[in-house]
N, C-alpha and C positions, 0 to 999 in steps of 0.2 A: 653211413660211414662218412668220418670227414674226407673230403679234398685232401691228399697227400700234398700240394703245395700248400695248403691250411696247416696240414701238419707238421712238415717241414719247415717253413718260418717262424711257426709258434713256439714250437722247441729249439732252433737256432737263435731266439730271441730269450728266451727263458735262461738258457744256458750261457750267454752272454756273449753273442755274435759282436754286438755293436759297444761293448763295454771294456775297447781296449787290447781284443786281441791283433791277432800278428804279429806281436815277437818270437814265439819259438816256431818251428817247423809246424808242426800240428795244428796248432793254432791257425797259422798261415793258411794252410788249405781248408779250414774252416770256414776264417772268413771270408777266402776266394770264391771257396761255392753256396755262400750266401750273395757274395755281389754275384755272382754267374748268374744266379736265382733273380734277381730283383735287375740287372739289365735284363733278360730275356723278356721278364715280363712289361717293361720297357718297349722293349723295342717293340714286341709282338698287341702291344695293346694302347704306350702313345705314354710320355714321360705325366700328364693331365689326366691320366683314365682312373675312374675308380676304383679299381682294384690294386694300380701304384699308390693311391691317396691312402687305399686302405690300410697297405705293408708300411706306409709313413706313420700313419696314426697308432697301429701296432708296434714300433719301435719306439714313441713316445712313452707308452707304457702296457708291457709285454706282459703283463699280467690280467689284463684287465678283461675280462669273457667280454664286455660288448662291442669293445674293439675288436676282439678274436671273430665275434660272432659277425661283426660289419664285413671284416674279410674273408668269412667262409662266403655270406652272400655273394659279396662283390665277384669272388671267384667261382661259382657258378651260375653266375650271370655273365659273367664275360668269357664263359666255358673254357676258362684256362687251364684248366685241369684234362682237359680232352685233348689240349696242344699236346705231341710228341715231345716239343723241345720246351716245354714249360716241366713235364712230369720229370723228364730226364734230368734236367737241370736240379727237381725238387728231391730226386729219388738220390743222384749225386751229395745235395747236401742233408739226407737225413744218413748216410754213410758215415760224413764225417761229422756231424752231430756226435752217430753212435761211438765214434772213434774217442769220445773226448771222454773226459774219466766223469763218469756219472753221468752221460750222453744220454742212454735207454731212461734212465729215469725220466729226466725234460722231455723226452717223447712219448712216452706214458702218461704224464702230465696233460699233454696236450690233446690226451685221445679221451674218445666217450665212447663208453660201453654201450649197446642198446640190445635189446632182447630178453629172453626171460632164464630169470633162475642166474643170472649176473650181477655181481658183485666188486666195487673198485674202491679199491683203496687210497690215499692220497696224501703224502707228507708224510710217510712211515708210519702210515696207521693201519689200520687190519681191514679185513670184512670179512664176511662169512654169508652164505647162503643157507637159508633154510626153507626147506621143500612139504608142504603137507601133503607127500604121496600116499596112498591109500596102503598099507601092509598086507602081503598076500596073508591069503588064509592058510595057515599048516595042519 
């Protein structure tokens, strides 16, 4: 499973934290608890640590998996995800993520499925499982 502050920035990123909001209300508490998000981990880890290099490199471009992927390392490498006040902060802005119209989607985006007989869809596309179970005999 990712990091919830992985998942939390990728989709506040996606949904476009840094691209202008903060005029209406909603918005505002948006990008409050993305900065809440990105000072804590500031303060908690040093304005220079690699995991703030990382959420800088990911804001250059929010889309790009190996940037995502440099920041899921970086954040369990610097166990910011076991921080109380890194999760809180994280758990805070996927709140107001989901608050934003079409929020859950950009959160969805950002997640990866693992396991068996799963199936994800992506950009309003389908999927479907299909299972070779054995049919009982009648």
């Amino acid at each position: 499973m990712e990091p919830i502050t992985l998942t939390a920035i990728a989709a506040a990123l996606t949904a476009g934290v840094t691209a202008g909001f903060g005029q209406a209300a909603g918005e505002s508490l948006f990008a409050d608890a993305y900065g809440r998000l990105k000072a804590t981990l500031k303060r908690k880890f040093g304005n220079d640590s690699e995991v703030v290099k990382a959420v800088d490199n990911l804001e250059r471009k929010p889309d790009s998996e190996n940037r995502q992927g440099q920041l899921e390392e970086e954040v369990e490498a610097a166990g910011a995800d076991q921080d109380p006040d890194v999760r809180r902060a994280a758990q805070e802005l996927l709140e107001q993520v989901r608050a934003q119209p079409g929020g859950e989607a950009h959160i969805q985006k950002t997640q990866t499925a693992i396991g068996s007989n799963i199936a994800q869809a992506q950009d309003h596309g389908t999927a479907t499982v299909s299972s070779n179970q054995p049919k009982d005999k009648e």
